[in-house]
N, C-alpha and C positions, 0 to 999 in steps of 0.2 A: 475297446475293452474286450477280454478272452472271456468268455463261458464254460468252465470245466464241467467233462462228464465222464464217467467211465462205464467199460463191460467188464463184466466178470469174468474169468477165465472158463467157466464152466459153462456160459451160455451157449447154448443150439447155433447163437447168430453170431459169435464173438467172430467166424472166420471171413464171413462178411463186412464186420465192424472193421476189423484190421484191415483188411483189401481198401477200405475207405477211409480211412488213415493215412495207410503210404499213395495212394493216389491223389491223396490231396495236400501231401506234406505236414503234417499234423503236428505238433510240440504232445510228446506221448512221455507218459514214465510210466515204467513197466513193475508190477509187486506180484508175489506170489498168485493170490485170488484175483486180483483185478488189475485192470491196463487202464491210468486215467488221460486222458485229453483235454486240449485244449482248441475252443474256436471260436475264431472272431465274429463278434456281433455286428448284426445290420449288413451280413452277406449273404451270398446265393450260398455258399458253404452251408452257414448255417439251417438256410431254408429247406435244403435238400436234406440235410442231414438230420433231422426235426420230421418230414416228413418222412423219411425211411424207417429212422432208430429208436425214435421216440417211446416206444414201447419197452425194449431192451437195456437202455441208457440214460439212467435217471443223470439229472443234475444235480449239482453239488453246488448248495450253497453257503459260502466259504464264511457270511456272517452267520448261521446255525453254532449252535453247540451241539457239538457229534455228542455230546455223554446225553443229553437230555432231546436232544434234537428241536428245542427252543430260539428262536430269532429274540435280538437283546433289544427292548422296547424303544 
């Protein structure tokens, strides 16, 4: 299973974020404001990247409702 997260284009760390992206081969898609990814769960990818980004790089939980930001019961 992939765990999507993305930076915003405007973050201090985004050129960080990107070096660690293409270094790691990453499934990226790219929008004006924000650049989202994708990474596979239950790997050193993850773990390192959680410990590095985690501040800069919310997750995106795909069951949420973006208007309301509610998870459905």
């Amino acid at each position: 299973m992939m765990r999507q997260y993305y930076i915003l284009t405007l973050d201090p760390r985004a050129g960080e974020v990107f070096n660690f992206i293409r270094d790691h081969k990453l499934t990226v898609d790219v929008h004006l404001n924000r650049t989202r990814f994708w990474i596979a769960e239950d790997t050193s990818v993850l773990t390192e990247f959680l410990l590095r980004f985690s501040d800069c790089c919310p997750y995106v939980d795909t069951c949420a409702d973006l208007a309301t930001g509610l998870r459905p019961l």
